[in-house]
Backbone as a printed PyTorch tensor [residue, N CA C, xyz], in Angstrom:
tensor([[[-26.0410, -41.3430,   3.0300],
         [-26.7830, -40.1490,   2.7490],
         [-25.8490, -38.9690,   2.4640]],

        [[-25.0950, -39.0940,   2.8010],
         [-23.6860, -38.2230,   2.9680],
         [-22.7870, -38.7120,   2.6940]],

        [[-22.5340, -39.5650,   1.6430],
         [-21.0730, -39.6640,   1.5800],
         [-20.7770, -38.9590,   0.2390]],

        [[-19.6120, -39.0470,   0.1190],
         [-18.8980, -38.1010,  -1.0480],
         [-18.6880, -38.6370,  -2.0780]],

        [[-18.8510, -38.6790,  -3.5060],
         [-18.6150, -39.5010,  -4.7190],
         [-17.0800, -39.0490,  -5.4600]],

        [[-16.2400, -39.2760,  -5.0570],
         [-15.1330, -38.9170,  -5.5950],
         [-14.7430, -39.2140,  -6.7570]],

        [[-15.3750, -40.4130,  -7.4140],
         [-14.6230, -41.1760,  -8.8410],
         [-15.5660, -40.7300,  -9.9630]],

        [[-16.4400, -39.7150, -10.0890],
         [-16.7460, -39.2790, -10.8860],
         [-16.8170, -38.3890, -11.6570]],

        [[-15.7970, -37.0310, -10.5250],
         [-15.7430, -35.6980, -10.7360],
         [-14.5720, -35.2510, -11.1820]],

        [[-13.8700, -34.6500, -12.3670],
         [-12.5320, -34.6820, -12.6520],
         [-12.4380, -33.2950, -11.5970]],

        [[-11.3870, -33.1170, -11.1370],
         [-10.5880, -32.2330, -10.4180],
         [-10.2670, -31.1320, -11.6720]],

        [[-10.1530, -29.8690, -11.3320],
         [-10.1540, -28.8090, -12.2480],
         [ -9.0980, -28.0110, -11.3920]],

        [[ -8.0070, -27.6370, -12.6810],
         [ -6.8270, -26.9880, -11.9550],
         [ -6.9330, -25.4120, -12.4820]],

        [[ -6.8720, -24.4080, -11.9460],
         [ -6.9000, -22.7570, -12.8000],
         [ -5.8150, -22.7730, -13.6220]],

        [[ -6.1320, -22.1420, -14.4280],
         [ -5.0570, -22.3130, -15.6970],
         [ -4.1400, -20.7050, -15.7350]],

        [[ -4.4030, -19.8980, -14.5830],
         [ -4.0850, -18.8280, -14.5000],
         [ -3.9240, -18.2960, -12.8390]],

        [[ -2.7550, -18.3370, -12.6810],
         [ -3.1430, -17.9020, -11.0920],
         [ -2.2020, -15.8010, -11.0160]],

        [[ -3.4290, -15.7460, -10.2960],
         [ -3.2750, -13.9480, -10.1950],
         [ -2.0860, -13.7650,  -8.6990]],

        [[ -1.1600, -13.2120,  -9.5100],
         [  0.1450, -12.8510,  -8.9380],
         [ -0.2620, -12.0210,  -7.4160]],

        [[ -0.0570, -12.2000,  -6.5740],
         [ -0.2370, -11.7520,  -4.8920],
         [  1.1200, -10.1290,  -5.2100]],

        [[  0.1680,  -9.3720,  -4.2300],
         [  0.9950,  -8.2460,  -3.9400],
         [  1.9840,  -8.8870,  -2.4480]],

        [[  3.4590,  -8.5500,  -2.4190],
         [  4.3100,  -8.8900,  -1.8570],
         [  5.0390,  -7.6800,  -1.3960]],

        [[  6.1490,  -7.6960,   0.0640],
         [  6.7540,  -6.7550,   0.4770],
         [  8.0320,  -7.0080,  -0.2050]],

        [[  8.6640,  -6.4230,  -0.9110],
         [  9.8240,  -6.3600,  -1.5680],
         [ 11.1860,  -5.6290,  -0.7700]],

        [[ 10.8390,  -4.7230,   0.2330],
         [ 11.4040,  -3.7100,   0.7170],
         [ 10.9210,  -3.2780,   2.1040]],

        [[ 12.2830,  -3.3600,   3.4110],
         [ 11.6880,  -3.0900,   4.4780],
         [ 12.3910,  -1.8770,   5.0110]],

        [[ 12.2380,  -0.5120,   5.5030],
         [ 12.4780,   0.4870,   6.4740],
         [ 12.0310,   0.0940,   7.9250]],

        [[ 13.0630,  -0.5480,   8.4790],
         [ 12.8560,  -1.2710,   9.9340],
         [ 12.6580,  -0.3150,  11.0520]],

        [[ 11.8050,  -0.6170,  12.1480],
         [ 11.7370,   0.3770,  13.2160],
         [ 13.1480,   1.2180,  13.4460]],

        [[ 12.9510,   1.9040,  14.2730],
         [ 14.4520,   2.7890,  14.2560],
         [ 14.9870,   3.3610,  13.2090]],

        [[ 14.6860,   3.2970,  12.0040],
         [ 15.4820,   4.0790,  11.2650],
         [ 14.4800,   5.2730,  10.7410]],

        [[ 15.3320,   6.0060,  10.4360],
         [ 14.9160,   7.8310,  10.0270],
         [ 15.5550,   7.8320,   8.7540]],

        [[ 14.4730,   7.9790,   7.7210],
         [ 14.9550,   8.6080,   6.2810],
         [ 14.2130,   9.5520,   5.7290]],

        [[ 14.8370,  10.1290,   5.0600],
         [ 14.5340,  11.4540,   3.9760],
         [ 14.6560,  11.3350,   2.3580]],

        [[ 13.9790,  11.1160,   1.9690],
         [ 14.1260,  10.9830,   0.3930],
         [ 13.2400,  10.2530,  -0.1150]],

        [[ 12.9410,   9.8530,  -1.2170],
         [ 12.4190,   9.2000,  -2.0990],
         [ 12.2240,   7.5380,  -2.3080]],

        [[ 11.0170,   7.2910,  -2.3130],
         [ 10.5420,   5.7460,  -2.9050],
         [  9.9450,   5.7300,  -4.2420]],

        [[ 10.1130,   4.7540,  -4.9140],
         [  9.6120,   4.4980,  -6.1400],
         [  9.9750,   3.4490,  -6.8910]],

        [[  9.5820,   3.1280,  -7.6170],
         [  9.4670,   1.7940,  -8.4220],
         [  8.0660,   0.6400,  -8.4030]],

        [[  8.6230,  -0.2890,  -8.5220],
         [  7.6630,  -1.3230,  -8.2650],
         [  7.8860,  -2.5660,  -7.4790]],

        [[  6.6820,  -2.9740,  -6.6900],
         [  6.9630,  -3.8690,  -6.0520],
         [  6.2850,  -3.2140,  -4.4760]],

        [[  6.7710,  -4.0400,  -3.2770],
         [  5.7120,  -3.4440,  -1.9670],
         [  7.0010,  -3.1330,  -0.9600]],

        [[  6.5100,  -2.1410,  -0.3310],
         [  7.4150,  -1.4910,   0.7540],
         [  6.7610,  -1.4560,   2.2440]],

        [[  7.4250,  -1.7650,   3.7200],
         [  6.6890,  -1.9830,   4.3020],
         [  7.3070,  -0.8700,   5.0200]],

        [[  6.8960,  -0.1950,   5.9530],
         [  7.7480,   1.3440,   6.6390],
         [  7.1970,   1.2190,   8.4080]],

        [[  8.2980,   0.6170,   9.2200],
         [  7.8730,   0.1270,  10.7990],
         [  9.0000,   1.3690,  11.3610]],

        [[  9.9990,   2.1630,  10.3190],
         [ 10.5810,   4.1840,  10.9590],
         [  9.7000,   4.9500,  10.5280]],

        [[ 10.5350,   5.9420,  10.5530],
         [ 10.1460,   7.1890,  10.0480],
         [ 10.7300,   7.4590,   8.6250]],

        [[  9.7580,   8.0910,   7.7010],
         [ 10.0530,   8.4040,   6.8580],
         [  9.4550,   9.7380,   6.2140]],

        [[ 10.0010,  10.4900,   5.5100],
         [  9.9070,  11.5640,   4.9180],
         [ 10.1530,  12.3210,   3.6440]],

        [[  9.6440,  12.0270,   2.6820],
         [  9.7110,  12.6310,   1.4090],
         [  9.0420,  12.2820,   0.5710]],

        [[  8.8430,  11.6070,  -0.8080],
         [  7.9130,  11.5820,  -1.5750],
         [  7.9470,   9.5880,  -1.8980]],

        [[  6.7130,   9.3140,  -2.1810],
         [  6.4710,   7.9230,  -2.1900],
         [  5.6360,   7.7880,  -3.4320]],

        [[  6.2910,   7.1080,  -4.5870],
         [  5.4220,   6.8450,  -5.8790],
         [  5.3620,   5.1510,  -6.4670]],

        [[  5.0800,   4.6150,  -6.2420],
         [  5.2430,   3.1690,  -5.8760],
         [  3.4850,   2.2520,  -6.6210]],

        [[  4.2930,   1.0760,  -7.6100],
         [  3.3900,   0.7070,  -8.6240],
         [  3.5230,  -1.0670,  -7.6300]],

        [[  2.7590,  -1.0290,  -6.1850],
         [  2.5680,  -2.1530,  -5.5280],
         [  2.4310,  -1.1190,  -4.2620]],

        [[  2.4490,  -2.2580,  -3.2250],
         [  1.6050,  -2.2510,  -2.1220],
         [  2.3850,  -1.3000,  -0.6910]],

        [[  1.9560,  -0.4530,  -0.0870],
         [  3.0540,   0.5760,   0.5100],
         [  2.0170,  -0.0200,   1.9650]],

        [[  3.1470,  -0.3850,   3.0740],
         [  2.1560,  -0.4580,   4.3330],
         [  3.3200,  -0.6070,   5.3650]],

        [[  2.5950,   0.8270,   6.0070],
         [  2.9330,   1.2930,   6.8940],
         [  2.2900,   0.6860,   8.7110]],

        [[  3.0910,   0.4090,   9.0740],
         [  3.0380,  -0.4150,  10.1270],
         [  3.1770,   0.1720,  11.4800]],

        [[  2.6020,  -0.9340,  12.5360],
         [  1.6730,   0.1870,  13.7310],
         [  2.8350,   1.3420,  14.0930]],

        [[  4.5490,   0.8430,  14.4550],
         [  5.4670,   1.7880,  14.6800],
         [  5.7850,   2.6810,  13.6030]],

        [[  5.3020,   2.8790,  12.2340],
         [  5.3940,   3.3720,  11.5310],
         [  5.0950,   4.7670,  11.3070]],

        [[  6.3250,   6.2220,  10.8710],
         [  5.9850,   7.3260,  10.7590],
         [  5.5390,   7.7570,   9.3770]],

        [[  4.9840,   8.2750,   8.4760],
         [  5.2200,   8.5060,   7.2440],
         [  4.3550,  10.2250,   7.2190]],

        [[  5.6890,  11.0930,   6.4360],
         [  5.1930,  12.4020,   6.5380],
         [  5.3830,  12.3630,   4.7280]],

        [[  4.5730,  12.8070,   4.0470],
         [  4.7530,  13.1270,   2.3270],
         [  3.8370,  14.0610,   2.4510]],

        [[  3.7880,  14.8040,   1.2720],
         [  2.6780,  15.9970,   0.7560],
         [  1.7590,  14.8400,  -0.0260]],

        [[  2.0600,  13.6720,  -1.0410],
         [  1.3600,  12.9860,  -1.7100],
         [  2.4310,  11.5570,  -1.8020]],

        [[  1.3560,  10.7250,  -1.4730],
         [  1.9540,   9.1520,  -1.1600],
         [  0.8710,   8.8730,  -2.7140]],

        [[  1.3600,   8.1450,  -3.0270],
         [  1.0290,   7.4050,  -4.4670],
         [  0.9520,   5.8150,  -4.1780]],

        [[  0.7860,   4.9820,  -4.2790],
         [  0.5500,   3.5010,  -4.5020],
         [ -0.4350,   2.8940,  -4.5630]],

        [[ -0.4920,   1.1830,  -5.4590],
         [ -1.3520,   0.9040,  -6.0820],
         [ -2.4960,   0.6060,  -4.8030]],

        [[ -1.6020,  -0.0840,  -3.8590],
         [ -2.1480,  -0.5550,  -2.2410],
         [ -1.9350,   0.2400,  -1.1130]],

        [[ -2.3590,   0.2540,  -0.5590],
         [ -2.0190,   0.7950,   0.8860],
         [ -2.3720,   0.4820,   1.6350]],

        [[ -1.9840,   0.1570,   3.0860],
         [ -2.7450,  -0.5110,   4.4450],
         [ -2.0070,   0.6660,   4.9730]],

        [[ -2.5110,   1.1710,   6.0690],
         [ -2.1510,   2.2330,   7.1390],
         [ -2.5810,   1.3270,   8.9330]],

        [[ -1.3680,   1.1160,   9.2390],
         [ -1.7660,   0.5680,  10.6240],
         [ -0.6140,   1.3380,  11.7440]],

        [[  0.4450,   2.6010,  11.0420],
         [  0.5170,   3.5200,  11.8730],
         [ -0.1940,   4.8310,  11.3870]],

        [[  1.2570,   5.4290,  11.5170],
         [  0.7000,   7.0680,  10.7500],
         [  1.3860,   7.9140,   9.9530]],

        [[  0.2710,   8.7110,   9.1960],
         [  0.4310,   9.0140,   7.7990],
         [ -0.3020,  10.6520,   7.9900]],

        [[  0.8320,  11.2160,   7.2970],
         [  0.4400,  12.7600,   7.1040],
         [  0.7250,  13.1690,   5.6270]],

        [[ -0.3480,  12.8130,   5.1580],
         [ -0.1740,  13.6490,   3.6410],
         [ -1.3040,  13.2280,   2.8830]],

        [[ -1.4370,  13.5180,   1.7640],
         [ -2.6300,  13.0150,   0.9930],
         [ -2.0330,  12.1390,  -0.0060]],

        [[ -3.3050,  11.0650,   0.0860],
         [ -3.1460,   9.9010,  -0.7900],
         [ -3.9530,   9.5590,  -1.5460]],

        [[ -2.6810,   8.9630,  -2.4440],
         [ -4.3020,   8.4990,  -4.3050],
         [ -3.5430,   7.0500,  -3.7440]],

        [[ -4.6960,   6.2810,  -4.0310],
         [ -4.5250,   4.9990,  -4.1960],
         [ -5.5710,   4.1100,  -4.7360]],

        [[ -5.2490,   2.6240,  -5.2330],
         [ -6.2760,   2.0490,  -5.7010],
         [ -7.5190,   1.8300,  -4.7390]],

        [[ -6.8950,   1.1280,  -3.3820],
         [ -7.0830,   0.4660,  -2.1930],
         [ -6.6840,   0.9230,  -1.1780]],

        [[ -7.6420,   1.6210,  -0.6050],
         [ -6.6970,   2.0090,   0.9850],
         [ -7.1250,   1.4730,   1.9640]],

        [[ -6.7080,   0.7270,   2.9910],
         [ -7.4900,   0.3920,   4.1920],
         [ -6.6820,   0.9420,   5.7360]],

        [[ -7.0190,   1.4260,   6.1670],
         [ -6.6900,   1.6920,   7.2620],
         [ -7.4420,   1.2140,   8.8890]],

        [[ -5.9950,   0.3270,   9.2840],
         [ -6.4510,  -0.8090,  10.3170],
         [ -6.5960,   0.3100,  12.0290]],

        [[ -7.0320,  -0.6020,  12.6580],
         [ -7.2890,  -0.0600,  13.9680],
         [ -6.4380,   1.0680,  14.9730]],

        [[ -5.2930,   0.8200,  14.7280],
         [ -4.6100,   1.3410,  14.7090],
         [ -3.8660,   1.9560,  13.8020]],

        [[ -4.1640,   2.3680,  12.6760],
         [ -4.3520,   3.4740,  12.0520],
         [ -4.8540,   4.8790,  12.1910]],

        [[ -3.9500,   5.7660,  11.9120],
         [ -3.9320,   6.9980,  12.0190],
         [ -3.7340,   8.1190,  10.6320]],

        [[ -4.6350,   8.9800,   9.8880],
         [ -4.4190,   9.2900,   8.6890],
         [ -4.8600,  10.7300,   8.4140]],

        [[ -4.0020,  11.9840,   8.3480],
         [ -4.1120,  13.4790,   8.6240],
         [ -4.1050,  13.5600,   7.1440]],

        [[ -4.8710,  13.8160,   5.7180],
         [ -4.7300,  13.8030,   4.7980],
         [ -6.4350,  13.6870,   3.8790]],

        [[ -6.0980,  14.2970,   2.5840],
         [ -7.2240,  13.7800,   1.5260],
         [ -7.0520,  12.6610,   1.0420]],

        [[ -7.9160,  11.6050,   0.6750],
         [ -7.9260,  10.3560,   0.3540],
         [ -8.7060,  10.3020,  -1.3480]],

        [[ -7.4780,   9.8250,  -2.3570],
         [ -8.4270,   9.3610,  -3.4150],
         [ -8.3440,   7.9290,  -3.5400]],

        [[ -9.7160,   6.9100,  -3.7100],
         [ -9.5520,   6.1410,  -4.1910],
         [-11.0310,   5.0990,  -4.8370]],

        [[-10.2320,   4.0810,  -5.1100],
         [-11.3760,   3.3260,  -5.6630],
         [-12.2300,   2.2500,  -4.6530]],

        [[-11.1910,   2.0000,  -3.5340],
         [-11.6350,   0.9010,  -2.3210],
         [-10.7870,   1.7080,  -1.2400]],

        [[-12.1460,   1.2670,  -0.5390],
         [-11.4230,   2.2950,   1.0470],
         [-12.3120,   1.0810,   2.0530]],

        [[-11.2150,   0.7590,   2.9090],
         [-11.5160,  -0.0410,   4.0360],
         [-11.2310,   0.1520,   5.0300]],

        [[-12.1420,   0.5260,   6.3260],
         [-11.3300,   0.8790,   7.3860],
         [-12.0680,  -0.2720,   9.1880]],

        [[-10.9250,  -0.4090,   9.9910],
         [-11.2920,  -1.0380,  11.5750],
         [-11.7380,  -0.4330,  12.1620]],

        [[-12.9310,  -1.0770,  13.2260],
         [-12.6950,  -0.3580,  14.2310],
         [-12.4360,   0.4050,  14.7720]],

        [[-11.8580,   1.7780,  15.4080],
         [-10.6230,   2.4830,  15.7340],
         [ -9.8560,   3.1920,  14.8560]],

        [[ -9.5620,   3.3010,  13.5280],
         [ -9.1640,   3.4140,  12.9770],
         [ -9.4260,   5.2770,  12.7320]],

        [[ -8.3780,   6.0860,  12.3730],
         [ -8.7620,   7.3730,  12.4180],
         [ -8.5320,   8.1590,  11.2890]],

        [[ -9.2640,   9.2070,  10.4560],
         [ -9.1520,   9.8520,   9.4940],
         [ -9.5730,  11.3280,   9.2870]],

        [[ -8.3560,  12.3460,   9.5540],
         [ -8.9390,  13.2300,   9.3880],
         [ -8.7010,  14.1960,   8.0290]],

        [[ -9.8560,  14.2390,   6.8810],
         [ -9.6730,  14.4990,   5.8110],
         [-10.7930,  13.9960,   4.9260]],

        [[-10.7740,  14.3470,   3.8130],
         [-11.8270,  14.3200,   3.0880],
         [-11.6330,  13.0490,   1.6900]],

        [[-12.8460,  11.9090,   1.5920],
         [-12.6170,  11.2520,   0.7790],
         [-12.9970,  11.0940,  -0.4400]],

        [[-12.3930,  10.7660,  -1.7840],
         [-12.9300,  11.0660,  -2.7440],
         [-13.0380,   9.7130,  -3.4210]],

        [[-14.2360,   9.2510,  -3.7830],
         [-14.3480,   7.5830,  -4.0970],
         [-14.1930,   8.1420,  -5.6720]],

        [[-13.6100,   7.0420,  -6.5750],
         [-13.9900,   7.3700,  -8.0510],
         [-14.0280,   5.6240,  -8.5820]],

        [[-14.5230,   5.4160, -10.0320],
         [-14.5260,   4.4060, -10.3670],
         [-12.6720,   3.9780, -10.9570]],

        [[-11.8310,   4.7390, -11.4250],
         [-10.5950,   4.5970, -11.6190],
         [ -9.6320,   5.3900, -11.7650]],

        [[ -8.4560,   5.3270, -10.6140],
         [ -7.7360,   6.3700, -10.0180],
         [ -6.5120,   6.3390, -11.1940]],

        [[ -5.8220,   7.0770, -11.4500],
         [ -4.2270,   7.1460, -12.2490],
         [ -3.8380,   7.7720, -11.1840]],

        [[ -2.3980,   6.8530, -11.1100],
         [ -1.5940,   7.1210, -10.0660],
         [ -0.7430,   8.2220, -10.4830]],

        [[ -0.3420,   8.6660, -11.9070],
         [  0.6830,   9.3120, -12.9300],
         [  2.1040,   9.2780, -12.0790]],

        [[  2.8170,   7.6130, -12.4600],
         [  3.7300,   7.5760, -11.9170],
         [  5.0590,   7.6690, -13.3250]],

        [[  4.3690,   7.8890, -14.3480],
         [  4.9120,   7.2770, -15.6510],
         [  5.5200,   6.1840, -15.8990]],

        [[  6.6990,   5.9260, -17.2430],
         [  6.5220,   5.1050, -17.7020],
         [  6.8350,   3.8080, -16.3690]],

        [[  6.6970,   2.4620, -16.8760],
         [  7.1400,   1.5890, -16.0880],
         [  7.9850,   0.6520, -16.0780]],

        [[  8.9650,   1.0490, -14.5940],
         [ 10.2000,   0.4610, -14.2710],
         [ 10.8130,  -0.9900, -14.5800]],

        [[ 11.7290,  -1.4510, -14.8420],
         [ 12.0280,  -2.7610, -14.7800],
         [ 11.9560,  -3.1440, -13.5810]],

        [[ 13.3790,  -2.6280, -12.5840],
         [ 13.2730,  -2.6530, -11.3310],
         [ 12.5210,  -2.6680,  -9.9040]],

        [[ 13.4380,  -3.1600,  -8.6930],
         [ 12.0940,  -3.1770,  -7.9790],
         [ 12.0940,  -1.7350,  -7.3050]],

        [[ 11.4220,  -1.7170,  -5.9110],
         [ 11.9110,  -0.0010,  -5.3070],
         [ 12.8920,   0.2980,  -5.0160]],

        [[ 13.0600,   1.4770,  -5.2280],
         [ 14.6580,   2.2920,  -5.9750],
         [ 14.3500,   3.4050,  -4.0460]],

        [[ 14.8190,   3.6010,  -2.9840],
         [ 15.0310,   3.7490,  -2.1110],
         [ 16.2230,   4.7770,  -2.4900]],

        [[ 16.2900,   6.3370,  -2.3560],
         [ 17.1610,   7.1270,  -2.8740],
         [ 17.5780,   8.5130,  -1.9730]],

        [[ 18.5880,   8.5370,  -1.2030],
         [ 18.6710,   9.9290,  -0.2440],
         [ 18.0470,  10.7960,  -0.8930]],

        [[ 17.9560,  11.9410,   0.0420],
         [ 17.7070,  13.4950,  -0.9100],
         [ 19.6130,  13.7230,  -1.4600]],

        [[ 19.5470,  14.9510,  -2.2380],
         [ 20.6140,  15.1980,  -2.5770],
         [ 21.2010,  15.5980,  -1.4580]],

        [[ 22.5500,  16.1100,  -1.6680],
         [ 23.6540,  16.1630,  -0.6080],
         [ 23.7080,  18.0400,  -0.9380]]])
């Protein structure tokens, strides 16, 4: 009554498989930086960090994670520490431990449990990040000047 007919059904393989967003780049607990992210590809941030973030992949900031910007840019975002600035993004989700002092633009907003936001959100059907043209490279990690 239940059994399975296996010899009749050809197996179907996708002829296209959709490329996964990946961490390319890690700022490990303990460390303190100042300056600039950008490029492409995913950055994961478990210090502190401080300055401007423009990034064409996935930026996630993790539960030990500090992040202070005026405007964080990326295509992704997960927030599972904390974040002070306002963000455009495609996708934002912010997990339970998430913490987020800022305006929010985006197209998908997901949030836990617990999860905290203080700021105002702006849903649209499609965000521009205006990161211009696009990089070969992956994220370009850059002091401030000296």
């Amino acid at each position: 009554m239940f059994k399975r007919n296996s010899s009749t059904q050809p197996t179907t393989t996708p002829t296209s498989v959709q490329a996964v967003e990946r961490i390319t780049s890690v700022l490990g607990p303990g460390v303190i930086w100042e300056g600039k992210i950008s490029g492409s590809g995913g950055v994961r941030i478990e210090g502190t960090f401080e300055g401007q973030i423009g990034l064409r992949g996935m930026l996630v900031v993790g539960e030990s994670g500090r992040v202070t910007c005026e405007n964080i840019r990326a295509s992704t975002e997960i927030v599972a520490g904390a974040v002070r600035g306002n963000i455009t993004t495609q996708k934002l989700e912010i997990r339970a431990t998430g913490r987020v002092w800022g305006d929010v633009i985006t197209t998908s907003f997901v949030t836990e449990d617990g999860a905290f936001l203080r700021g105002q959100i702006r849903m649209e059907d499609h965000v521009d990040l205006d990161l211009g043209p696009e990089p070969d490279a992956t994220p370009a990690i850059e002091p401030p000047p000296a």
